[in-house]
N, C-alpha and C positions, 0 to 999 in steps of 0.2 A: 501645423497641418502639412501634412506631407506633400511634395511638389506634383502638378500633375505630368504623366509623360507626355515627349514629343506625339503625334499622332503616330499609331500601330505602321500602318504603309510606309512611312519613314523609314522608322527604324526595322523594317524588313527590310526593305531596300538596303540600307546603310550596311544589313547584316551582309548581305549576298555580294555586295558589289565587295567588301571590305577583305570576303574570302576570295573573291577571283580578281581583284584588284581590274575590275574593268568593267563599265555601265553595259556594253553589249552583252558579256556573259551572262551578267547577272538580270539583262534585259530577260534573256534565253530562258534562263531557270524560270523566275518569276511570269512569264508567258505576259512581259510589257514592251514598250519600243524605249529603245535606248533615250530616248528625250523622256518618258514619261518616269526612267527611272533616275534621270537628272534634275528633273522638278523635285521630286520624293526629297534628294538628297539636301537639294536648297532649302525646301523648306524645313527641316533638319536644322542645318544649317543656322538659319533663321530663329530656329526656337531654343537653340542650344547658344547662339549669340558668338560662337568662335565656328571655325572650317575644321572641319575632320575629313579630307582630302587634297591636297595639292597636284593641282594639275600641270603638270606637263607636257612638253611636246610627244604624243603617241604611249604614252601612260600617264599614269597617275599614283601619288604616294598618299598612304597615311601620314597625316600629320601627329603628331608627340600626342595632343589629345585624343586624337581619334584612333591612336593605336591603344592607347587605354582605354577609350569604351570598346572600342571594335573585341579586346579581350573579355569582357563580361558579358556584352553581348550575345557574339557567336557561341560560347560555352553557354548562356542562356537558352539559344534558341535549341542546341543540341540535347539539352536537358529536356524543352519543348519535347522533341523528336522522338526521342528514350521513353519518355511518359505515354505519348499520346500511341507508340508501338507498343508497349508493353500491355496497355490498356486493351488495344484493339487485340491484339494476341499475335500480328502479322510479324510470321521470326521469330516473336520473344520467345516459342515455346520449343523453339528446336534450336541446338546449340553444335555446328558445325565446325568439325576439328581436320585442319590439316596437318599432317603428319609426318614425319621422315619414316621409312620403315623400320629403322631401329627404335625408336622410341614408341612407334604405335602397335608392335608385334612385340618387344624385349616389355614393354612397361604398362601402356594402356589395355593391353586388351585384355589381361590379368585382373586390371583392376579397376575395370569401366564400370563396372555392376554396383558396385557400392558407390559409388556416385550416383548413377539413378536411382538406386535403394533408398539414396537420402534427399532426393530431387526427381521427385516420381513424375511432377509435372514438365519435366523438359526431358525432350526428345533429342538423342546426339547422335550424331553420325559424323564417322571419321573417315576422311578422307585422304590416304595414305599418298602420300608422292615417291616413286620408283627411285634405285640408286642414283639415276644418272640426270635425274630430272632437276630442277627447282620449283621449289614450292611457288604457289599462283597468292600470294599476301595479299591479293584485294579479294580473292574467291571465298574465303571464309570469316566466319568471325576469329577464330583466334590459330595463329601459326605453329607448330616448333621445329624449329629447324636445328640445324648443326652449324654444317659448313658452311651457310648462304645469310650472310645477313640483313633483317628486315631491312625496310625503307625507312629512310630517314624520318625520325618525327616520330615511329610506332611505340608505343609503351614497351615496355620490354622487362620480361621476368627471367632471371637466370635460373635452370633447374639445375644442371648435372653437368660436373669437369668432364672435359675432355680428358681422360685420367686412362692408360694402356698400359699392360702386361701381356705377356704369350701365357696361354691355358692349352690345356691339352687332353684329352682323353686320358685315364687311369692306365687303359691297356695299353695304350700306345707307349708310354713313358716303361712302362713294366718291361714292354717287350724287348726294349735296351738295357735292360738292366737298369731304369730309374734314370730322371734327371739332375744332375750335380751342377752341373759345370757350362758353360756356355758353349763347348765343343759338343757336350751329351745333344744338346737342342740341336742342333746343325747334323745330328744323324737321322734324326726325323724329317720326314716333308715338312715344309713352311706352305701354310696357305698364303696365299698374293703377296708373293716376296716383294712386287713391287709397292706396296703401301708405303709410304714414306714414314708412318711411325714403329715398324719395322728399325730402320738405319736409328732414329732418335731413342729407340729403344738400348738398341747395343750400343750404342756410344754411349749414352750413361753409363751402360753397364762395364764397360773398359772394352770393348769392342768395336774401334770407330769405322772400322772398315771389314765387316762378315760377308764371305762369300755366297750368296743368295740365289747366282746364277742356275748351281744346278737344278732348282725344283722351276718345275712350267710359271711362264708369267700365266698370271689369272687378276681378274679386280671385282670381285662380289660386289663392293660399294655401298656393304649393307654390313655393319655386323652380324643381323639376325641372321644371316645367310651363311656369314664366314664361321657363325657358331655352330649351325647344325653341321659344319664339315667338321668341328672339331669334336662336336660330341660323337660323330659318325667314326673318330676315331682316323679321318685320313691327315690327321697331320697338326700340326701346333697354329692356333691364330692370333691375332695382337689385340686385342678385346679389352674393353674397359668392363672390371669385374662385375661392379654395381648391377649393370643389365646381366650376370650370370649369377646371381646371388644363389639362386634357387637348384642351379647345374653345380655350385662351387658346393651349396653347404648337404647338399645330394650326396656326393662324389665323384657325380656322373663328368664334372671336369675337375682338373688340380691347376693351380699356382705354383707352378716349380720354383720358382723368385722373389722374393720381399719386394724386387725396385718393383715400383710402378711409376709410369712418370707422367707428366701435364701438360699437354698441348698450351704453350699460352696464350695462344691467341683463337682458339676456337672451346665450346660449350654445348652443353643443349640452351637452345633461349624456347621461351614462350613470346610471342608478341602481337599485336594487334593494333589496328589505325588508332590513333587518340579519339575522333568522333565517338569512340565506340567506351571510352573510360569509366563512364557512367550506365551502364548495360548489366542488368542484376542479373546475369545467368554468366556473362564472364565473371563478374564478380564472385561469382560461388564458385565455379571452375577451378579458377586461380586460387581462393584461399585452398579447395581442396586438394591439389593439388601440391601444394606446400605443405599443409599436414600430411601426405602421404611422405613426402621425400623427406621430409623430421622423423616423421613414427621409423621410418630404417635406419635412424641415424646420422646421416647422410649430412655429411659437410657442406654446407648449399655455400654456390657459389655469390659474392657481393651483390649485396641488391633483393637478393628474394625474401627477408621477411618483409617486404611490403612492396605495392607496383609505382612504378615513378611515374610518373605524370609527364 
C-alpha cells in the first residue's frame, strides 16, 4: 500500500520557500505570514521525520535531504503549472519569439508559415530586438540571440556558427575586373570596416594587418542590414553565408574566397527560463526548428540534436 503524502499545504509551503530560500518570500507568494509558513514547514518536518532546512543566522539552507525532494518537488509543481495553463488555454496558445534582427528577418520570417501550417492552433509573434539593443530573456518565452548570452540556468539550444566570409554584389566584383586576390577586395568599399571579424578574417587569410581606413567608419549591427548594402551593390560585407543562401545560390551575391572562418566564442543560441522546459508549444518550436537547420544541411552546432535540461 503506497505511503500517504505529507498534507498538501506543506509541501507547497516547502515548495515556495525551497525556491526563494526564505519564509518571508514565500510567505509573500503564498498570501500567508511568515510564522504560518514556518508551522507548514515543521509540520513537514514532523511527518517526513528528518529537517529539510537548516537554519541559520539570517538565512537558511537546504539540507542533503531536502535538496532532493525540494528537486522533484518544484519540477512537480511546475509540471502542475504547464498542465493546469495549457488546460485553461492562458499563453499556451500564443508562442512569443524574441529575436536578433539577423536571425528573424535572414531566417524566421521566410519560414514562419509553415510552422503555423503545421500548429495552426498557436498564435506566434516575434519580437525582434534592434542592432544595439539586448534582448529582454524574461519578456518572452523563447530567445535567440548572438552576441548576448542567456542567463544562467536557461536551457539553451545551439542553432547556427558564427561562420563569416566577404560577399559582394556580381557587378560590383565585375566592375574591377573580378575578385582574385586579397588586394582585388581592398579596391572595393568595405562595409563597416570597423567590425572586428573583418581583421579575423584577413589574418587567416595571410593579411594580418589590411588597411581598412580609407572607406567611412559605419556599424549596421545587423547583418540583414549590412546585406542589403551589399546586394545594393555599395560595397563587400563580412556575412556568415548560411543567412545568404538564397542571394548566394540566386547570384544576386558571390563568395570571392573558399576561407570562411568561426567566431569561437559566439553562435546563434535559442534559449529559454528552465520553468518553462516542460511547455508543449516550445517544445514543438524547438524540434522544428532543428529540422529546418538539418533539411539545409547545416552542420548544427554541439548540443542541438536535443535540449539540455
Amino acid at each position: 500500500m503506497a505511503q500517504s503524502l505529507p498534507p498538501l499545504p506543506a509541501i507547497r509551503a516547502f515548495e515556495a520557500v525551497s525556491r526563494h530560500l526564505s519564509f518571508t518570500k514565500a510567505g509573500e507568494e503564498l498570501g500567508m505570514t511568515q510564522a504560518a509558513v514556518s508551522y507548514q514547514i515543521k509540520l513537514l518536518e514532523e511527518k517526513l521525520g528528518f529537517a529539510v532546512f537548516e537554519r541559520k543566522p539570517r538565512k537558511i539552507e537546504l539540507t542533503a535531504k531536502g535538496a532532493q525532494l525540494a528537486e522533484g518537488v518544484v519540477d512537480g509543481f511546475e509540471r502542475l503549472r504547464t498542465a493546469f495553463e495549457d488546460v485553461r488555454g492562458t499563453h499556451a496558445n500564443e508562442l512569443v519569439i524574441n529575436s536578433n534582427t539577423t536571425f528573424a528577418m535572414n531566417w524566421l520570417g521566410s519560414r514562419l508559415f509553415e510552422f503555423q501550417m503545421q500548429n495552426p492552433d498557436l498564435a506566434v509573434r516575434i519580437v525582434p530586438y534592434g542592432p544595439w539593443e539586448k534582448p529582454t530573456f524574461d519578456c518572452a518565452d523563447v530567445t535567440i540571440s548572438a552576441c548576448f548570452p542567456p542567463p544562467e540556468g536557461s536551457v539553451t539550444l545551439p542553432l547556427v556558427k558564427a561562420e563569416f566570409t566577404p560577399l559582394v554584389a556580381p557587378e560590383l566584383a565585375a566592375s574591377i575586373g573580378g575578385i582574385h586576390t586579397l588586394e582585388d577586395l581592398l579596391k572595393i568599399p568595405i562595409i563597416d570596416p570597423g567590425d572586428p571579424w573583418w581583421l579575423m578574417w584577413f589574418a587567416a587569410a595571410g593579411m594580418p594587418d589590411p588597411d581598412l581606413s580609407r572607406w567611412p567608419e559605419s556599424r549596421m549591427g545587423s547583418q540583414a542590414l549590412e546585406a542589403n548594402r551589399a546586394l545594393a551593390g555599395q560595397g563587400a560585407a563580412i556575412l556568415t553565408p548560411y543567412f545568404c543562401r538564397d542571394a548566394l545560390q540566386s547570384g544576386r551575391l558571390i563568395q570571392p574566397f573558399e576561407l570562411v572562418c568561426e567566431h569561437p566564442n559566439e553562435s546563434w543560441l535559442l534559449s529559454y527560463p528552465p520553468q518553462n522546459k516542460n511547455s508543449r508549444k516550445i517544445r514543438l518550436f524547438c524540434d522544428w526548428v532543428v529540422a529546418e537547420l538539418k533539411k539545409d544541411g547545416l552542420a548544427l552546432p554541439a548540443g542541438s540534436d536535443g535540449l539540455a535540461a
